[in-house]
Backbone as CSV, one residue per row, in Angstrom:
resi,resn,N_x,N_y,N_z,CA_x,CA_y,CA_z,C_x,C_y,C_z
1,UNK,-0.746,26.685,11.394,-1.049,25.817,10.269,-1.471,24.447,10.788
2,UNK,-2.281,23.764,9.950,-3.273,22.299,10.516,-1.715,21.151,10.487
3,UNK,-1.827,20.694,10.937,-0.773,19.692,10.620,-0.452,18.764,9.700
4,UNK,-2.665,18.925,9.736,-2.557,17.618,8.603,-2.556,17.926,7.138
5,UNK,-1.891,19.200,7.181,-1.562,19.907,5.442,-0.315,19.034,4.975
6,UNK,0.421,18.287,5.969,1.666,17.644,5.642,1.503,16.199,5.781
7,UNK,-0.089,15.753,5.622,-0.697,14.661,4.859,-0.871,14.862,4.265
8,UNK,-0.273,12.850,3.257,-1.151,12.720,1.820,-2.433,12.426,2.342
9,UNK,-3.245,12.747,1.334,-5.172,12.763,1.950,-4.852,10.981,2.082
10,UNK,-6.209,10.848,2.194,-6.902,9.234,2.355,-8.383,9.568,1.841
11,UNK,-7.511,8.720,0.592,-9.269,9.106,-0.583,-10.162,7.298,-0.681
12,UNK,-11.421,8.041,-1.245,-12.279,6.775,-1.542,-11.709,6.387,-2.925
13,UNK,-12.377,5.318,-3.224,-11.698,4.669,-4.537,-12.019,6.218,-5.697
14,UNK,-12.715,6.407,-5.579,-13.796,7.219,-6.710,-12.591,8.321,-6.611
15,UNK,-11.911,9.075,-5.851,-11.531,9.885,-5.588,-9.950,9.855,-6.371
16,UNK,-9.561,8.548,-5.782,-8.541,8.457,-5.807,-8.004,8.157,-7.497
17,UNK,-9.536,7.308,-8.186,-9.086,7.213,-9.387,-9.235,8.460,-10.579
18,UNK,-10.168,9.413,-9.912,-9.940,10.770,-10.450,-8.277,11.753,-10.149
19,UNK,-8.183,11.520,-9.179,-6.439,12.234,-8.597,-5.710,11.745,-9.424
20,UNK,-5.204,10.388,-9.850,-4.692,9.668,-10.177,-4.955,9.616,-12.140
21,UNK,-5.455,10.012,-12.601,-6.234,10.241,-13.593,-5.392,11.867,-14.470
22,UNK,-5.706,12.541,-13.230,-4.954,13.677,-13.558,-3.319,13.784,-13.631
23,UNK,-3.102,12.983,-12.351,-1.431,12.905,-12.460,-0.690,12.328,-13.178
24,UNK,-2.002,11.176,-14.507,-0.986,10.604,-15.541,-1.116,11.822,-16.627
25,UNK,-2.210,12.144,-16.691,-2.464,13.419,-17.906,-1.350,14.318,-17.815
26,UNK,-0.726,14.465,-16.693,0.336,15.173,-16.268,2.079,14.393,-16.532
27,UNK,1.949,13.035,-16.907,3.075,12.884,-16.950,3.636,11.771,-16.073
28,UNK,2.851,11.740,-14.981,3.188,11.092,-13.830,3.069,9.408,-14.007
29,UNK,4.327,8.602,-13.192,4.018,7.537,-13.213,3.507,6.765,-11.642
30,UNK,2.268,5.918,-11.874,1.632,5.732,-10.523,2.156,4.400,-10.129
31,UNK,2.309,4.430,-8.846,3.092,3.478,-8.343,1.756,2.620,-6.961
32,UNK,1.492,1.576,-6.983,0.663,0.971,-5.830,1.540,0.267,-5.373
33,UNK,1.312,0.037,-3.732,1.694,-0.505,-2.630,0.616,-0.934,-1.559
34,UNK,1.021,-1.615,-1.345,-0.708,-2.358,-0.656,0.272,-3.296,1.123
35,UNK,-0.797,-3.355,2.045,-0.520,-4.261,2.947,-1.236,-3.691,4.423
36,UNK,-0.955,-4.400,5.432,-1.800,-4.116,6.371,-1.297,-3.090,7.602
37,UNK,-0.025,-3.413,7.467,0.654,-1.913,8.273,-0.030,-1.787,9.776
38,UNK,0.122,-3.042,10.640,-0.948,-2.759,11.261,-0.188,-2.515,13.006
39,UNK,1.288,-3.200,12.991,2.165,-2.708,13.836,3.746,-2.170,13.046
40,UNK,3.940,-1.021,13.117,4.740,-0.173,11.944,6.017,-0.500,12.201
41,UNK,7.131,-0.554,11.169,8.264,-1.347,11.571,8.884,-1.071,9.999
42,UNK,10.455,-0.830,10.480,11.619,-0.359,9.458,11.251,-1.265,8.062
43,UNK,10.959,-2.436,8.278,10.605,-3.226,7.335,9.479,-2.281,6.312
44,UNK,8.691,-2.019,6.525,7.215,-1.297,6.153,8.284,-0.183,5.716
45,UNK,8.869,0.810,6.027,9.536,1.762,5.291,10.573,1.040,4.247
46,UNK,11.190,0.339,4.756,12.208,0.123,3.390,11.212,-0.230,2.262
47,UNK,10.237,-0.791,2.453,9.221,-1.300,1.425,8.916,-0.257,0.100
48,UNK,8.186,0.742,1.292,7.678,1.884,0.609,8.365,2.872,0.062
49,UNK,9.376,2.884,0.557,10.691,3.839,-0.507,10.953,3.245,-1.361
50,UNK,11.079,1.989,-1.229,11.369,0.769,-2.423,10.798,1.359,-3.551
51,UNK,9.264,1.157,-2.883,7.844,1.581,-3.924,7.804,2.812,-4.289
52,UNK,8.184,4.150,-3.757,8.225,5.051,-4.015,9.440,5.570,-5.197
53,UNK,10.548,4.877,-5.161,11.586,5.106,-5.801,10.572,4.303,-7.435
54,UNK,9.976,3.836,-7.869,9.745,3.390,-8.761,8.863,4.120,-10.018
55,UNK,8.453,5.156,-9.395,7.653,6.394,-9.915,7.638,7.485,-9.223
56,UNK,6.670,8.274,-9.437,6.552,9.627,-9.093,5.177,9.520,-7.796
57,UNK,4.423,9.101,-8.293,3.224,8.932,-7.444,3.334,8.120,-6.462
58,UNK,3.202,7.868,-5.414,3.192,6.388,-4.867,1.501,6.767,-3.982
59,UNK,0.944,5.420,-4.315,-0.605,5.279,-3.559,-0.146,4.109,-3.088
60,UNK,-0.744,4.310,-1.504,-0.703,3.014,-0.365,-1.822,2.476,-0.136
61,UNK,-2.504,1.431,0.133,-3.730,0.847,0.104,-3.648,0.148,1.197
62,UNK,-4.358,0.565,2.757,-4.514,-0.429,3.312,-5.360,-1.386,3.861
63,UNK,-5.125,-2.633,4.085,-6.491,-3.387,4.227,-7.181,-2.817,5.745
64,UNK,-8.381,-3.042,5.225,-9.478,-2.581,6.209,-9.648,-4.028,7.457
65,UNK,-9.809,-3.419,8.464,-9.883,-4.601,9.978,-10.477,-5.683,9.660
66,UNK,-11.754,-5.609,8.938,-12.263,-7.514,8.467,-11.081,-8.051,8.129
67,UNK,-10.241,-7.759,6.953,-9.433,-8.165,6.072,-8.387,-8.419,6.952
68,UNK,-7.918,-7.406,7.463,-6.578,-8.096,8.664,-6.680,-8.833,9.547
69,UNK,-8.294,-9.136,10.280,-8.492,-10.150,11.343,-9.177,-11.540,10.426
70,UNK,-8.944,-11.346,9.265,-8.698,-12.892,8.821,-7.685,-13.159,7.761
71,UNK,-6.354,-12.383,7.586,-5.428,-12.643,7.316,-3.855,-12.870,8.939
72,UNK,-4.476,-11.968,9.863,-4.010,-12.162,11.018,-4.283,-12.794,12.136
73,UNK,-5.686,-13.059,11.835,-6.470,-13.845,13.476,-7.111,-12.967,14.209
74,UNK,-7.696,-12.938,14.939,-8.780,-12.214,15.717,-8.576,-11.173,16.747
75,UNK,-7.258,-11.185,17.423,-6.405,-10.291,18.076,-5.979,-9.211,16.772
76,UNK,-6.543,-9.398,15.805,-5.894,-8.025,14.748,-7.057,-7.384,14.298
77,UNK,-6.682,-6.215,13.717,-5.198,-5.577,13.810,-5.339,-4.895,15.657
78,UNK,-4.347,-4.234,15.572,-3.806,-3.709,17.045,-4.525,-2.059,16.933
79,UNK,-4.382,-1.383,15.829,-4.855,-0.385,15.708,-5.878,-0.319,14.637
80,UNK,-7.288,0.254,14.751,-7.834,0.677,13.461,-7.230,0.832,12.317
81,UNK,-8.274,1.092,10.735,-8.031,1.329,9.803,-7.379,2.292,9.544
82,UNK,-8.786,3.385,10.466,-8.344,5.068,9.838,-6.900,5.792,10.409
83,UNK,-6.439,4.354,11.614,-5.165,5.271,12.076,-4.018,4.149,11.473
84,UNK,-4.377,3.567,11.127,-3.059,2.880,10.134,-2.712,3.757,9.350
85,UNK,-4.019,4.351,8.298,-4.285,4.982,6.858,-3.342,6.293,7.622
86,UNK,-3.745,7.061,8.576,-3.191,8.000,8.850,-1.821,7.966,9.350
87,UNK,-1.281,6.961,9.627,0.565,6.602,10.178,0.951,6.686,8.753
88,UNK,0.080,5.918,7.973,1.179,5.815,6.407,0.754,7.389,5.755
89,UNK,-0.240,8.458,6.008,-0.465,9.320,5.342,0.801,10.559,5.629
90,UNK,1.042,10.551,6.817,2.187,10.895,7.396,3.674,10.923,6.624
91,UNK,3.812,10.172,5.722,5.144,9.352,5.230,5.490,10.527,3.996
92,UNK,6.650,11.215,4.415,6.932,12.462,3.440,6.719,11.774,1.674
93,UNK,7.083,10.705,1.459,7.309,9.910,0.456,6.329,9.086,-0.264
94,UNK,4.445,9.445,0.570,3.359,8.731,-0.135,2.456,9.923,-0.481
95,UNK,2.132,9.977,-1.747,1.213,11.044,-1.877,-0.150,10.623,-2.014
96,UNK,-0.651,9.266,-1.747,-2.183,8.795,-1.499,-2.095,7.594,-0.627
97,UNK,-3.390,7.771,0.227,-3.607,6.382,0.835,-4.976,6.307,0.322
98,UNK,-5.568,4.686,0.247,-7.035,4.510,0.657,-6.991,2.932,1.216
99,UNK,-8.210,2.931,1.754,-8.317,1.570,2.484,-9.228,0.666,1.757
100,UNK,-8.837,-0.716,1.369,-10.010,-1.388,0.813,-10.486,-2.679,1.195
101,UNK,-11.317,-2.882,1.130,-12.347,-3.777,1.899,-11.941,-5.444,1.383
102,UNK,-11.739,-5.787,0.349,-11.728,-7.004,-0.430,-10.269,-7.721,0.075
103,UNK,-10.417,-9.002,-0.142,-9.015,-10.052,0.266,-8.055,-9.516,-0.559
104,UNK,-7.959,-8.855,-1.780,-6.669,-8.605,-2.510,-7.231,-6.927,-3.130
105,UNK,-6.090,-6.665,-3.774,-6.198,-5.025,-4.140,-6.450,-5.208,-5.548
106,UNK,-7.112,-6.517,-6.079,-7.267,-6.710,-7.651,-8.022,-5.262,-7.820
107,UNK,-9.527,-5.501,-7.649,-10.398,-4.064,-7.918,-9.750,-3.132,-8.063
108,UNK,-9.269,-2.510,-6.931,-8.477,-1.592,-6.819,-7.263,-1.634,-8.040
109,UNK,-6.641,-2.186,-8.399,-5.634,-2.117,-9.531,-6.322,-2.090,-10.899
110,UNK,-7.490,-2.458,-10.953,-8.645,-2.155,-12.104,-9.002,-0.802,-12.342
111,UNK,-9.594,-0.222,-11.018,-9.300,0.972,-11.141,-8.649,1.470,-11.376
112,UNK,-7.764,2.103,-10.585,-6.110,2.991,-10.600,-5.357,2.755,-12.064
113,UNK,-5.164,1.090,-12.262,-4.153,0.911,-13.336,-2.634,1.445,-12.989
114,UNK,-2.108,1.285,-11.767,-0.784,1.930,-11.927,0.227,1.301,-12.731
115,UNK,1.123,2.158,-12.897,2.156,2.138,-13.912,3.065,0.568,-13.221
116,UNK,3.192,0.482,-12.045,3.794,-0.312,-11.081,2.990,-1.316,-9.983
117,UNK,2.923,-1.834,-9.743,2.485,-2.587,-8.770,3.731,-3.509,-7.770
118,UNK,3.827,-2.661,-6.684,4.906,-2.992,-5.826,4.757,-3.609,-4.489
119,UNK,5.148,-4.858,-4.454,5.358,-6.472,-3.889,6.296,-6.144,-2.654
120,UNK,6.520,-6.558,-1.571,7.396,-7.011,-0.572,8.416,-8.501,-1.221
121,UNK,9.351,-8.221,-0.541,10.394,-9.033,-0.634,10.376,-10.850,-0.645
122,UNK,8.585,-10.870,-0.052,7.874,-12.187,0.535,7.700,-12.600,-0.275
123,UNK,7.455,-11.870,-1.686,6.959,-12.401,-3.126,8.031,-12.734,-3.895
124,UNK,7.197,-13.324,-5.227,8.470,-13.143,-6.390,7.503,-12.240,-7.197
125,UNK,8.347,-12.108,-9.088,7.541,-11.156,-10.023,6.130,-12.496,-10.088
126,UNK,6.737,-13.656,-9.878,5.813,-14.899,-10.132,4.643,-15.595,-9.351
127,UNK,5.446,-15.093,-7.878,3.770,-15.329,-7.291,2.762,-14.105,-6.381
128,UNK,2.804,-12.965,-6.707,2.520,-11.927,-6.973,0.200,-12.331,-7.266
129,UNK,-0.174,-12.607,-6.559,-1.686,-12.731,-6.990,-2.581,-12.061,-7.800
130,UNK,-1.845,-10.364,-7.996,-2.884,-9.378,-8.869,-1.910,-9.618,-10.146
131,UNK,-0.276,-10.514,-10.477,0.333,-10.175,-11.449,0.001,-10.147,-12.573
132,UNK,-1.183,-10.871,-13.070,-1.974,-11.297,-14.734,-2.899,-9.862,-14.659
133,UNK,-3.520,-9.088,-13.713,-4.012,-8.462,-13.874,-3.666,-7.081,-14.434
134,UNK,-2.262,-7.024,-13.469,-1.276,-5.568,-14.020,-0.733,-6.405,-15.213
135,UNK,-0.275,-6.878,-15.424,0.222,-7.549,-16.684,-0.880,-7.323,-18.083
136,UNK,-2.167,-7.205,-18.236,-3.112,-7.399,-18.717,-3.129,-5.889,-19.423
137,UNK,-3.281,-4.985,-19.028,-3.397,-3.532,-19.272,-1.799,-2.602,-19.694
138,UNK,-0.124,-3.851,-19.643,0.746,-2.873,-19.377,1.475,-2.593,-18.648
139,UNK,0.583,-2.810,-17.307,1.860,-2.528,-15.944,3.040,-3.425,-15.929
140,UNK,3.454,-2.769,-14.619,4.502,-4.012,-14.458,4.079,-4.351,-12.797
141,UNK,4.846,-5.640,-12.625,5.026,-5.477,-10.976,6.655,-5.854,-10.225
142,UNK,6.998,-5.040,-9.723,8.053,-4.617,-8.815,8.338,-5.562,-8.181
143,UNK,9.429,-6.119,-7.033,9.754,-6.431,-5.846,10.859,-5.222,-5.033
144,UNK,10.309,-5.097,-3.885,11.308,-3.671,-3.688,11.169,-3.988,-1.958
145,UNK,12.034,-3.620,-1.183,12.373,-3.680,0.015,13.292,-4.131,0.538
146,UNK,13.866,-4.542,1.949,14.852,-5.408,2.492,14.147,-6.865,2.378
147,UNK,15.023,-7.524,2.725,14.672,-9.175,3.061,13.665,-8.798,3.798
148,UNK,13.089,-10.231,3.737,11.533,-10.136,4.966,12.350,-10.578,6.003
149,UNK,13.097,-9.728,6.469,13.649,-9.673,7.977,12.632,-9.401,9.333
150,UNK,11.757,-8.700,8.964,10.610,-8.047,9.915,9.578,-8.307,9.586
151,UNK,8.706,-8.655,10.920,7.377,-9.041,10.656,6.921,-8.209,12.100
152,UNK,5.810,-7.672,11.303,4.574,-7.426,12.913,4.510,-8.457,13.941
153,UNK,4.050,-9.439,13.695,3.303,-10.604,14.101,4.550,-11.170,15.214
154,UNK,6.199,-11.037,14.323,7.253,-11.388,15.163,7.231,-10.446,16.473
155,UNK,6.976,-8.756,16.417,7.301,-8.409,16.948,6.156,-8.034,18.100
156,UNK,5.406,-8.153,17.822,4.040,-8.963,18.904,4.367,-9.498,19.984
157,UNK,4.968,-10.721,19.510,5.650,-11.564,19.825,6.592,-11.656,20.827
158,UNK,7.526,-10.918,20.702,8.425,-10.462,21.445,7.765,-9.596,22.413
159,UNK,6.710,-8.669,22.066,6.474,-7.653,22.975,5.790,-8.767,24.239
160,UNK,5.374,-9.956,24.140,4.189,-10.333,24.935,5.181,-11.548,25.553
């Protein structure tokens, strides 16, 4: 058997808002999680169970390398997109990834519309940047994880 049958896929937007489409017709509540995931760390899981515990669906969104080497600096990310997308596709507990190109996952939450929109611990419900947008249609948005105890960037850091 392929291995990668025990991946969630990694869809294009188009894709993902058809999947996603079906799984509310079904009942399902969709949960987004977004970030750059770009050196992987306990932090990044408590997150996403966080996020996952909040619905049924959980879709991960991660930013694409423009986007992380100017939210991180020019040494980023450490690994590509498609193998970030594929570390988090891995995660018994995410049933979509996709990667998106833009400074924030607004678009993307235009699309999708999830039921949830789920924040790291870094935020509040208040400064949350897509919050008027999920707010606008219904959603809600979450805070879910440990303290921002862990950072990539710290542990860089340490490694060097």
């Amino acid at each position: 058997m392929n291995e990668k049958n025990y991946f969630a896929p990694i869809l294009t937007r188009t894709r993902l808002s058809a999947r996603t489409t079906i799984d509310r017709q079904h009942g399902k509540k969709i949960v987004l999680a977004n970030g750059c995931f770009d050196f992987f760390h306990v932090g990044h899981i408590r997150y996403l169970a966080g996020a996952k515990a909040l619905g049924d669906c959980l879709i991960v969104a991660v930013n694409a390398d423009e986007q992380v080497r100017k939210l991180k600096g020019e040494n980023r990310p450490l690994t590509s997109e498609q193998e970030r997308a594929e570390i988090i596709s891995a995660l018994k507990f995410v049933d979509y990834v996709t990667i998106f190109s833009e400074p924030t996952v607004e678009e993307l939450i235009r699309t999708v519309r999830p039921d949830f929109h789920a924040k790291g611990t870094d935020y509040t419900v208040d400064t949350v940047p897509e919050r008027d947008i999920v707010r606008e249609y219904g959603g809600r948005v979450a805070i879910v994880g440990d303290p921002k105890d862990h950072s990539s960037t710290d542990l860089i850091k340490k490694i060097k």
